[in-house]
N, C-alpha and C positions, 0 to 999 in steps of 0.2 A: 905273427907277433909272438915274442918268448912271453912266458908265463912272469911272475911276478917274481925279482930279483934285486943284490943289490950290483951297480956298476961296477963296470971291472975286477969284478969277482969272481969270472968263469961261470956266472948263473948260481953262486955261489950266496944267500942272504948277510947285509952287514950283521953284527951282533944287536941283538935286539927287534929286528927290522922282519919280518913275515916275508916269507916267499914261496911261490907257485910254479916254482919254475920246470921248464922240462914239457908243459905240455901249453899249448893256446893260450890266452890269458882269457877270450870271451867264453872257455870250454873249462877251463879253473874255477872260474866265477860261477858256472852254472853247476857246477859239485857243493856251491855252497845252499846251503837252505835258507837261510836268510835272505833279506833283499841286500844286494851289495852294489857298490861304484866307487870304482878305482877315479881317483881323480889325480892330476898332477900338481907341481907344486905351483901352477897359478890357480889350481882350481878349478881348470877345465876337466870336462870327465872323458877318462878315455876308454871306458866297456861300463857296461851294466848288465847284469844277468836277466834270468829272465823273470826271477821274481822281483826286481826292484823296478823293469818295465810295465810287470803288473802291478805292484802297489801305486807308480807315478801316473801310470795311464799316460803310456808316452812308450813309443817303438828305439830303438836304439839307435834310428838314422836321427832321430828326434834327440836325441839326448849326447850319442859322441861330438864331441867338438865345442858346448855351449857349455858357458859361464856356468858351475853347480849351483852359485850364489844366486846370481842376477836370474835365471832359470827356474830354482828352485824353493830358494828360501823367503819366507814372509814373517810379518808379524802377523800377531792374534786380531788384526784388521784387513787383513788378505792385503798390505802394503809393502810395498817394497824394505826388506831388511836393510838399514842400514851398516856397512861394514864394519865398522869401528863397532858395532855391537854383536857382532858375527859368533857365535862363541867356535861353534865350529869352524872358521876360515882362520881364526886367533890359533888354535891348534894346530891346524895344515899348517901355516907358519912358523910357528914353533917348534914342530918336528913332535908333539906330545900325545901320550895315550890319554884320551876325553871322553866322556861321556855327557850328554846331553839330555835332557827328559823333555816332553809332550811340548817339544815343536811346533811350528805350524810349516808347512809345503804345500805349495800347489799343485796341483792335478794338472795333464795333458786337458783337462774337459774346465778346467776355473775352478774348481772344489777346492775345499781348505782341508789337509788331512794334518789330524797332531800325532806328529811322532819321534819316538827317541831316537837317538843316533847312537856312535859307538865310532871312532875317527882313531887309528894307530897309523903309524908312517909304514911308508915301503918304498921298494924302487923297482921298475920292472926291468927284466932281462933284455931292456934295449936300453936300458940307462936313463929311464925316463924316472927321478926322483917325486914322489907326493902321496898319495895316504890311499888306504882300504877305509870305504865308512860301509857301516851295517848300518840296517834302517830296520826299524818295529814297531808296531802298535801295542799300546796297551791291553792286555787282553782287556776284555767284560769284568772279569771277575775283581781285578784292582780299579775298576772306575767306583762302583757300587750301585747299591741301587738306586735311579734317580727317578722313581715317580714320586719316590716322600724327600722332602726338603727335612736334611739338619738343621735344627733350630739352633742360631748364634748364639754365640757368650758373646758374652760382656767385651771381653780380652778382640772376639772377632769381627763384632761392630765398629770398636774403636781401631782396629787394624783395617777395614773397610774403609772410614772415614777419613783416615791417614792416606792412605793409597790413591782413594777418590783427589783429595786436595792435590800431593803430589803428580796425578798423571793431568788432572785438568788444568794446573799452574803452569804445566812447562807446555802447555801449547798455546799460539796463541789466533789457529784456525779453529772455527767453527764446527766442521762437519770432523776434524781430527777428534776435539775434544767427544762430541757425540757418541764417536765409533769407541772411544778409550771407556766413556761410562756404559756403554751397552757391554763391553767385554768383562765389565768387573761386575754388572749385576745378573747378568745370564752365561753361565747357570745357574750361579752361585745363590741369587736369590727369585729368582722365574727363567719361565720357558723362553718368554717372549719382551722384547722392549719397543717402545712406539714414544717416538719422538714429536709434538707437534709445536711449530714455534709461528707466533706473530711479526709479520713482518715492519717494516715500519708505516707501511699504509692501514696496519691492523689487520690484515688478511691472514689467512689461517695458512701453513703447509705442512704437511704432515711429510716431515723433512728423511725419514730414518725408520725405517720398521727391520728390526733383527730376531731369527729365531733362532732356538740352538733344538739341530735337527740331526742325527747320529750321530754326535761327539763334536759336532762342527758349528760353527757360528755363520750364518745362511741370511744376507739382506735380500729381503723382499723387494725390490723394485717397483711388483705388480701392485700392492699396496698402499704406494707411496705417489705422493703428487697433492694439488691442492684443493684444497677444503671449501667447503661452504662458511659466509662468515659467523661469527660468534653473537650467537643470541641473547639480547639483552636483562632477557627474566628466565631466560629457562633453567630447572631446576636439577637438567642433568649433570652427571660429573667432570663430565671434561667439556661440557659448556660453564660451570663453575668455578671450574679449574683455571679453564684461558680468562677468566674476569676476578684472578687472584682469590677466590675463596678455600678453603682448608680442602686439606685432600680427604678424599673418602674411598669406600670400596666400592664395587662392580663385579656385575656379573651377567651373564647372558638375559636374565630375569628382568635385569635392569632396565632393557630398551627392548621388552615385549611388547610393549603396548603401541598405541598409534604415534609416531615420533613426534616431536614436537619442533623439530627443525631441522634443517639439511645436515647439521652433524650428527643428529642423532640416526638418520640415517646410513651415516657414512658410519657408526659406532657399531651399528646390529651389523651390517657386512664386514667389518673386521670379527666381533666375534663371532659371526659364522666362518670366516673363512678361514681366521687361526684356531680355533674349537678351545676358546680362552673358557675353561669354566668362575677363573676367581681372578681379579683384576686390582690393582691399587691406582688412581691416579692423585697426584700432584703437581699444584701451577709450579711452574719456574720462573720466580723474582729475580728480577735485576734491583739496583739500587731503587730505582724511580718507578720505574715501568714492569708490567708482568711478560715475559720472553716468551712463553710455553707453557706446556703439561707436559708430563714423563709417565707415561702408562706401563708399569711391569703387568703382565700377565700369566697365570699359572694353565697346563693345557694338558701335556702329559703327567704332572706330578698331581695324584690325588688329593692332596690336602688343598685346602681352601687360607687366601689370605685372610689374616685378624683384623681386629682395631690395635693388636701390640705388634703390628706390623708400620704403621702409618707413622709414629716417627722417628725412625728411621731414614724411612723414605722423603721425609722432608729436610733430615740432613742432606741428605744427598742432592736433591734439590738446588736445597739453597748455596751450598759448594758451587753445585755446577751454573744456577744462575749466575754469579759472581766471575765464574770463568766465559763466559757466553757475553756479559757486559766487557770486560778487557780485552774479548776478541773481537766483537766488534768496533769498540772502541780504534782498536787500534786498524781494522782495517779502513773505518774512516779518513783516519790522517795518512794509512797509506793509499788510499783514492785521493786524495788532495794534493799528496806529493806529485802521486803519475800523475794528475792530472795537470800541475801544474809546471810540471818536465814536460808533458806534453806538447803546451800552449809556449812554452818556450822556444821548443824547436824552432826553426824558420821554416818559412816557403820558400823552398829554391826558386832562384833565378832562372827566367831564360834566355840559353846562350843560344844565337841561330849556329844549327846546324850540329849542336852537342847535345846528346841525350845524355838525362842526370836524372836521378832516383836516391832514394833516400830510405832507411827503413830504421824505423826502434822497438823493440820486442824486451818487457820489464823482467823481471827473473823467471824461470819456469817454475816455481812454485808461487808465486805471486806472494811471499812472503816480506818484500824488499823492494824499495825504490833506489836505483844509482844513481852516479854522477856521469853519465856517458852522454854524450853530445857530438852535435854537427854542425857543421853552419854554410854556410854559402852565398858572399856577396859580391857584389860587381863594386870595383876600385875604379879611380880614377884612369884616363888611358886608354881605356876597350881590355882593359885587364881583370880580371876577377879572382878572389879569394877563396878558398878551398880550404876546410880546416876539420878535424876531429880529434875527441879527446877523454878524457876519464880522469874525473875529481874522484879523490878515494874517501869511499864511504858511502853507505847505504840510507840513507831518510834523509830528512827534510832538510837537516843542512847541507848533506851531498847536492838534492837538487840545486840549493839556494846558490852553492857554491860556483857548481855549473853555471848561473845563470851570471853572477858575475863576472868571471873568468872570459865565456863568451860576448859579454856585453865591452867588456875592456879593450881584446882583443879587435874588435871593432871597430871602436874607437882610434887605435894604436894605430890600424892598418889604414885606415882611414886617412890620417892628419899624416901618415911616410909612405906616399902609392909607391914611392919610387923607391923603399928601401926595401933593402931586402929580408927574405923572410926570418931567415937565423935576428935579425936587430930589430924586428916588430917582438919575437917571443923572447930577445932577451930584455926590452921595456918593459913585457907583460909578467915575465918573471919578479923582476924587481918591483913590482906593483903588487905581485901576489902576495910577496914577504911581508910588504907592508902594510897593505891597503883591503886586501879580500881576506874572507874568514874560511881559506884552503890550508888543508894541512899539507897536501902533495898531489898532484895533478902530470899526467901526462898529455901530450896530443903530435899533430904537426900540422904545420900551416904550411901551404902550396900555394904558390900565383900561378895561373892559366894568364895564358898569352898566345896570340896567330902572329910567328913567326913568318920571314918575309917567303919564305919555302910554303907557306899554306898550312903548315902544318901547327897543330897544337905543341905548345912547349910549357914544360913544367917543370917551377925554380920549388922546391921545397926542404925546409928543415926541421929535423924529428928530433920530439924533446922527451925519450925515453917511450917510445908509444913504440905496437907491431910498427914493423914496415908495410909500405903499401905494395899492392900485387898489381902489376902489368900484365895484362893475359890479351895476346897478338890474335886476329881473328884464324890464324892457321894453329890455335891452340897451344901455341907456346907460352908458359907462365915463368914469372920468374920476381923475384922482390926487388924493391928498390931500397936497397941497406943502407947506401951511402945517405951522409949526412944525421948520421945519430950520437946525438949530443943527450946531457944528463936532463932529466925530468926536473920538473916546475917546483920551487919552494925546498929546494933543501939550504939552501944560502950559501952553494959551493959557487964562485965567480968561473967561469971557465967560457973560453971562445965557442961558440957555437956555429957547425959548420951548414952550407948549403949547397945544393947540390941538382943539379938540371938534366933533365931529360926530354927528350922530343918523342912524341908520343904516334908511333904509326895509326896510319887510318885505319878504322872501323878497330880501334884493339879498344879495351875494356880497361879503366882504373878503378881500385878498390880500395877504399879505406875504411876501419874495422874497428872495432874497439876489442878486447882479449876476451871476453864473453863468448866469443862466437869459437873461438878456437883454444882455450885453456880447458882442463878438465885436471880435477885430481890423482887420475887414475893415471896419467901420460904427462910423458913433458912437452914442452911449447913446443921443441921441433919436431914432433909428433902429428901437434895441432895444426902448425905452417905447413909439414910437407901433406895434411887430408887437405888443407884447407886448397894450395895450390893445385894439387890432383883433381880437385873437384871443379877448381873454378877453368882449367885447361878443357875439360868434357864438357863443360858450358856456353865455352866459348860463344857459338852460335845462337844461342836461347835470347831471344828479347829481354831487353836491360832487366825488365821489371820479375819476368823468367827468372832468369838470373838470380839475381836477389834472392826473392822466395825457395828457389831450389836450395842455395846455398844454406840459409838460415836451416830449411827443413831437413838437408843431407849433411851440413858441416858441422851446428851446433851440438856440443856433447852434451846428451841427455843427463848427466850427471854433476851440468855447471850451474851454478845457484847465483850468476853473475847474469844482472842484464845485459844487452846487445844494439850498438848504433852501428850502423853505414852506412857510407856513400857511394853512390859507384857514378862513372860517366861514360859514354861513349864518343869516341872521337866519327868524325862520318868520312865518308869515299871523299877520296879525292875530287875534283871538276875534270 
């Protein structure tokens, strides 16, 4: 490989642009002292020396070829960066010289290490366009010394307290918001944060234990799990705490003596185990009810917490109560939507001799309930209906929407066995417009039929939805396009076409909702040609196989949309 250069240059650098050219580029990179990675312009890396192998703790087979982003970069919660906040990937884009300050990256080993960056463009002498970044730690000497705690101003409590409201407002999970106030109160005001929250049966879980252990922020797991319940008189702290009383201090002194119940128990092996010498706890109020206590602890820094420490600490508190009541809250009515998307679905029919499965999977963050559906009934005839779709919109009217839409449909197909499918969903359209609370809805509806060949036959018409996938059991995949007419509720009048196919023995039909195969990062026929590639290498797999393969190999980790299908199998001939 030529050293670092720009294109069509003769190895020559554009103006402005850094090059290495003339000798290896993995043997350029190790003349530098710094830790270095050349990455391209999508951000793939393509060499790292050898000091930026030892700062990642990660070999170079490990590192050429993967994502720098999806690989490397996190937030101050060891979570996935997202791109749009990328400052460094905003740069390699731009083509711009950036610099970056105390980071977070992850270790080859799961460690959080914070560090600056340093991102200028280049091109290498094969014409590969994308950037040099340098990577560094802060020395020692610019962190300072952290066994004594600066005491706040005024100016930096209330800049705390701003900060707290805004990171715990824009989320509206649980264990997000947790991780965000342990990051803004360790270091900055203890070593250590211990999270214990009541559940709704009143059970204790000591939900969150973070320490910040060489410049890093390190959740204990071994720490963590649940509790003995909360004692009705006992006069310790964080049995006073979880029964709403004012927050107090602690200290190892505190629960020397013979305990007085299973959490004071479980209190003296945290402060042996973290070597907490000064401790602040406070309950965590929701509107109604008491959520928790919030335990800072101090370990490596000498100074001991106050009583001009406490409130404070109850500001924060009661922010975070307030954000802990809205997330639950809301995950509430989002358990009621899936649940009742759930309870909507149907039970398939059975057809002798056609295997039919079904599968729904709500968004992968579970932050969102859709409008994605399926249905499946037997029509008049020995004929049966076949349908999926997608109301747009995520909560409770999405589902409500769905259950609409599908229950009309039903009806429609119902009272015209004999009509065909394009003139059931152009009924159902004009019912949408007027009669359902859908903004715009996709799907297609299919009639199954045993033509007089034995074979299964399939009339269907698609009303802006994927198409469906035909996969022959000798692994041939291929879509069925024909018959795609405009989606549900826009009030444009147009012919909607239909269109038939005869479905060889033992092949496989699939129908999908865009969850499964859309992602932001790719476009659709991106997603259509993984989706078909994977479902040709399946062919064989038992229906239900199938399915589950699919979901777990096709879906992109990156799509925030739920996921319906159907699939069927046709059987051997007699």
């Amino acid at each position: 490989m030529d050293g670092l250069a720009a294109p069509g240059t003769g190895g020559r650098p554009l103006p402005g642009e850094p090059a290495l050219s003339g000798v290896p580029l993995e043997k350029a990179l190790d003349n530098v002292a710094a830790p270095a990675l050349v990455v391209d312009d999508d951000g793939l890396i393509v060499a790292a020396n050898s000091a930026a192998q030892s700062l990642l703790g990660r070999g170079a087979a490990e590192l050429t070829g993967q994502d720098s982003h999806d690989l490397l970069h996190r937030n101050n919660h060891g979570h996935a960066m997202p791109r749009s906040r990328c400052k460094l990937r905003k740069a390699l884009l731009t083509r711009d010289i950036r610099h970056g300050d105390a980071e977070w990256f992850v270790r080859g080993d799961g460690v959080l290490a914070q560090l600056s960056w340093l991102i200028t463009p280049c091109t290498t002498g094969t014409g590969v366009a994308g950037a040099l970044v340098l990577l560094y730690e802060r020395e020692k000497s610019q962190q300072g010394d952290e066994r004594y705690s600066v005491p706040l101003t005024e100016l930096d409590r209330l800049a705390l307290l701003a900060e707290t409201t805004t990171q715990l407002t824009s989320t509206l999970d649980v264990d997000e918001a947790l991780h965000r106030l342990a990051a803004l109160t360790v270091p900055r005001l203890a070593d250590w944060a211990v999270f214990d929250l009541l559940t709704e049966h009143d059970e204790v879980r000591r939900v969150l234990v973070m320490e910040h252990k060489d410049g890093i922020l390190v959740e204990r797991g071994d720490l963590q799990g649940p509790m003995p319940p909360v004692p009705t008189e006992s006069p310790m702290p964080l049995s006073r705490a979880l029964r709403g009383a004012a927050s107090s201090l602690a200290g190892p002194a505190t629960y020397q003596g013979p305990p007085d119940s299973g959490i004071a128990v479980e209190q003296q092996r945290l402060f042996t185990e973290t070597g907490m010498h000064s401790a602040v706890i406070a309950p965590i109020r929701g509107l109604r009810d008491v959520l928790g206590a919030l335990t800072l602890g101090r370990a490596q820094r000498h100074d001991a917490f106050t009583p001009a420490d406490l409130p404070l600490l109850e500001d924060l508190t009661r922010r975070t109560g307030l954000a802990l009541d809205n997330a639950r809250l809301y995950e509430r009515q989002r358990k009621v939507a899936e649940t009742m998307q759930r309870h909507l679905l149907p039970q398939l029919p059975s057809l002798p001799g056609l295997e039919m499965t079904a599968r729904y999977l709500p968004a992968p963050d579970a932050s969102s309930v859709g409008g994605d559906w399926y249905d499946a009934f037997a029509l008049a005839g020995r004929a049966h209906a076949l349908a999926i779709g997608d109301v747009v919109g995520h909560d409770l009217d999405a589902a409500a929407g769905m259950a609409q839409v599908r229950n009309m449909l039903r009806a429609f197909a119902w009272s015209q066995p004999d009509a065909a499918p394009s003139a059931v969903v152009t009924q159902l359209d004009e019912a949408v417009m007027h009669i359902a609370e859908v903004p715009m809805a996709t799907m297609i509806l299919a009639r199954l039929t045993v033509g007089e060949d034995a074979l299964w036959h399939l009339d269907w018409t698609n009303a802006g939805h994927p198409p469906p996938l035909l996969v022959t059991h000798d692994g041939r995949a291929r879509y069925l396009d024909e018959a795609h007419g405009i989606l549900l509720g826009t009030g444009v009048t147009r012919p909607r076409p239909d269109a038939v196919a005869v479905l060889p023995p033992r092949a496989t039909l699939l129908l999908y909702t865009d969850g499964l195969i859309e992602s932001p990062r790719h476009s659709i026929d991106h997603g259509l040609d993984r989706l078909r590639r994977y479902a040709a290498s399946l062919a064989h797999r038992p229906l239900d196989s199938f399915c589950d393969s699919l979901l777990d190999q096709v879906r992109p980790a990156d799509n925030d949309d739920d996921v319906a299908l159907i699939a069927l199998r046709t059987p051997v001939l007699p």
